[in-house]
C-alpha positions in Angstrom: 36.9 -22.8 -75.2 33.7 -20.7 -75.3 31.0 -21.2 -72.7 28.1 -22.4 -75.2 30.0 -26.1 -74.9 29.0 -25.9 -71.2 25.4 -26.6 -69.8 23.6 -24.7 -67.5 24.4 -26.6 -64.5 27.9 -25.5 -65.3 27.5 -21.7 -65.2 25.8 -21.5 -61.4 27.2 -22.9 -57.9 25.6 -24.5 -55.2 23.7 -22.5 -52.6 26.6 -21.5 -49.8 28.3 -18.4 -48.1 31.8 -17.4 -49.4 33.6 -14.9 -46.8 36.4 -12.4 -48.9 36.6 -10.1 -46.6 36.1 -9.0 -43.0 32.2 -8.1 -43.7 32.2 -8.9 -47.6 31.0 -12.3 -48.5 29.4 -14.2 -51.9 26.2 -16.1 -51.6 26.6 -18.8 -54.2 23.2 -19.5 -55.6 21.7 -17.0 -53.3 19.5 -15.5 -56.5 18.4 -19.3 -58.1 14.6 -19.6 -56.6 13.8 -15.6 -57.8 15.2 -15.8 -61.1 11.9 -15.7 -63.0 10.8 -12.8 -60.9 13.8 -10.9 -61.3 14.2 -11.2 -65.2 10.8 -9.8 -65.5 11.4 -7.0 -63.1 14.0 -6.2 -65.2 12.2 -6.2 -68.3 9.4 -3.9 -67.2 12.6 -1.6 -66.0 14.1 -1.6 -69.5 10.7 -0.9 -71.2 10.4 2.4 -69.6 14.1 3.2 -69.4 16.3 1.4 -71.8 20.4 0.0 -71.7 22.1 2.9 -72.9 25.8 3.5 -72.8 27.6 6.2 -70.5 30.1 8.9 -71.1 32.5 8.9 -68.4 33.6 12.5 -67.0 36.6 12.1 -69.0 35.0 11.1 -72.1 35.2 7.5 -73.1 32.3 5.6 -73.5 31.4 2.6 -70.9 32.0 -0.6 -72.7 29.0 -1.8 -70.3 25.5 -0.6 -71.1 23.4 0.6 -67.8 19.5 1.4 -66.8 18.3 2.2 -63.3 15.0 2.0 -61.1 14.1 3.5 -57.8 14.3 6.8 -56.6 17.6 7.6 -57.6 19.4 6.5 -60.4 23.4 6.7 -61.2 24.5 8.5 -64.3 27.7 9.6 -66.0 28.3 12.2 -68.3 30.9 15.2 -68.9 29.4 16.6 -65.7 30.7 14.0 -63.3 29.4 11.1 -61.4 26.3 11.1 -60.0 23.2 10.0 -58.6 20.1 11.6 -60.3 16.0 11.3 -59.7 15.9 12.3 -63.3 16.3 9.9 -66.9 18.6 11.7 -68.4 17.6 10.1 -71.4 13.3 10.9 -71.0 13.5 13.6 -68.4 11.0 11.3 -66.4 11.6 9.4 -63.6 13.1 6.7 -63.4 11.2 3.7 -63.3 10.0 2.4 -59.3 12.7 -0.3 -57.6 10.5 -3.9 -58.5 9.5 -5.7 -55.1 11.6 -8.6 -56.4 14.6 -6.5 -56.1 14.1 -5.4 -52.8 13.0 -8.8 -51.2 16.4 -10.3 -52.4 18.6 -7.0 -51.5 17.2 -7.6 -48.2 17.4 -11.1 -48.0 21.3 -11.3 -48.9 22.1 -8.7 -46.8 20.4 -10.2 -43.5 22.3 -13.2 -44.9 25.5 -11.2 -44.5 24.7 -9.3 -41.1 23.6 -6.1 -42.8 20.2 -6.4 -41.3 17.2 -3.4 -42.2 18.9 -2.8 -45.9 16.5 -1.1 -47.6 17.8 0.2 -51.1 16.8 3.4 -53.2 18.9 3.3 -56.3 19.0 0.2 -57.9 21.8 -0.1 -61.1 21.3 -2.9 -63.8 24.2 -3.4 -65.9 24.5 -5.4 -69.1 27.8 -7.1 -70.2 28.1 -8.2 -73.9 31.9 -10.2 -74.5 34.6 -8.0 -74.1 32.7 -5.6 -72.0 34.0 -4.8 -68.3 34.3 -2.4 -65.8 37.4 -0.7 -64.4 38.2 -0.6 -60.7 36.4 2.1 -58.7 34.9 2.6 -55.3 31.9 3.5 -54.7 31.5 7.3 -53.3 28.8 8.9 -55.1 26.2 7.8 -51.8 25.4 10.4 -49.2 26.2 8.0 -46.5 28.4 4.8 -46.3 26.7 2.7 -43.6 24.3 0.5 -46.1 26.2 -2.2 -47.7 26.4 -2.8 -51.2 24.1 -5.7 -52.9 25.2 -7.3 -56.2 22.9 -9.8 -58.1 24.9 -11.6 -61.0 22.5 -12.9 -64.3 24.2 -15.1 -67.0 27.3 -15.2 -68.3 30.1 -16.1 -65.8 32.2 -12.9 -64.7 35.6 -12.4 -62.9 35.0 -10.2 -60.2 38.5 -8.0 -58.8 38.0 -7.3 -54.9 40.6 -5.0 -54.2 41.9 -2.7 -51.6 41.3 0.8 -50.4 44.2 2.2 -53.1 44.0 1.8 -56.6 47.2 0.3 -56.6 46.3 -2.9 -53.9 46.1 -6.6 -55.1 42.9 -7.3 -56.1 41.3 -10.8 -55.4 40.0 -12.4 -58.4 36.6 -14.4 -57.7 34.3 -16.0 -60.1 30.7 -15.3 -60.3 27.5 -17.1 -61.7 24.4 -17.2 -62.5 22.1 -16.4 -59.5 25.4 -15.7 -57.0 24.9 -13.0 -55.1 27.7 -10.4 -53.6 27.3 -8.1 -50.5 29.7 -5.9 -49.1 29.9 -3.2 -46.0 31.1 -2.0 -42.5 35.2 -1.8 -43.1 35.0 -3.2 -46.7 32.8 -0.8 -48.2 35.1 1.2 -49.8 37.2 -1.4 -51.4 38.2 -0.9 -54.9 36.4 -2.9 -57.5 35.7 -4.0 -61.0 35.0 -6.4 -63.5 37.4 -8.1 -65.8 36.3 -8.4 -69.6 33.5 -10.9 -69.8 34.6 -14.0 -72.4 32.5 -15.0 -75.2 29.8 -17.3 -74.6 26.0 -18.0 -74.6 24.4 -18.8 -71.3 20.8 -20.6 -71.7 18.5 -18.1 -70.0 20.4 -14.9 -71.0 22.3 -15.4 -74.4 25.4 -13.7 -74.9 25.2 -11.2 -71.8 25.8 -10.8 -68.2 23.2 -8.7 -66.2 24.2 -7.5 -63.1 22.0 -6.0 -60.8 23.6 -3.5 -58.0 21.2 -2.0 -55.0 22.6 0.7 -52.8 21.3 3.2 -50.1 22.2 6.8 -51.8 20.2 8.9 -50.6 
């Protein structure tokens, strides 16, 4: 069954606090009041620096297409992972982290005990059906004492929380519109992805998921 049979009040979860980890939790709903605000901050992002896919270092193509805002911005390419001040794409820039996205980065994480997050590098993500993202940690930050903030736009996703190994059982959890993950202290190096998204058409967003990631790299 494909999610255009389902309405909207299907696709997003009522405000509350979801602990899956020892300092990792999932604020249902957290996102719902900004959603205007965000959408439009993302917009204005993509105008100067458009979705584009990535090369990964060894060559394959992310199946997700990415931008970035704020002062540094993640890229991917035969060079490696990294974070980059630079559009790889325009040599410019990249575009300034919108005020929307740091009022909720802080907000969720204040929610989550992370108080004084302040992000510089802000990832947006789009997921067309089929798209996903293999499990990884997140190492390419200077420093691992900011948590990790994770906005979730439109189509549903299945999220893998994993371990510290590869290799670890991975919790599955759903995610929805406007839900809202953060993750630090002794989880922040948990292993992580995203299963492929299934076909569907969400009434805001279309056929996409848009995920919105805010980290401290510098």
């Amino acid at each position: 069954m494909t999610l255009d049979l389902f309405g909207e009040e299907d696709l997003q979860q009522p405000a509350r606090i979801e602990r899956i980890g020892a300092q990792a939790y999932v604020l249902r709903g957290f996102a719902l009041p900004w959603i205007e605000a965000l959408l439009s901050a993302v917009e204005a992002v993509l105008q100067q620096s458009p979705f584009r896919h990535m090369q990964t270092p060894g060559g394959f193509t992310m199946s997700a297409r990415l931008s970035s805002c704020g002062d540094l911005g993640w890229t991917s390419d035969g060079h490696g992972y990294r974070y980059s001040p630079v559009d790889p794409v325009s040599a410019t820039p990249w575009p300034h982290m919108p005020e929307a996205f740091f009022n909720i980065a802080a907000g969720a994480a204040n929610a989550a005990g992370f108080a004084g997050f302040v992000p510089d590098a802000g990832l947006i993500n789009t997921y067309s059906p089929g798209a996903k993202m293999s499990l990884h940690q997140d190492k390419n930050e200077r420093r691992y004492d900011a948590p990790i903030v994770s906005i979730s736009l439109g189509l549903p996703a299945v999220f893998q929380f994993g371990g510290f190994q590869r290799s670890d059982p991975a919790q599955r959890i759903s995610l929805f519109h406007g839900d809202v993950m953060v993750w630090g202290g002794v989880d922040r190096l948990r292993f992580h992805g995203v299963l492929p998204i299934k076909p569907g058409n969400h009434p805001e967003l279309g056929e996409q998921r848009i995920n919105i990631t805010l980290r401290k790299a510098g």
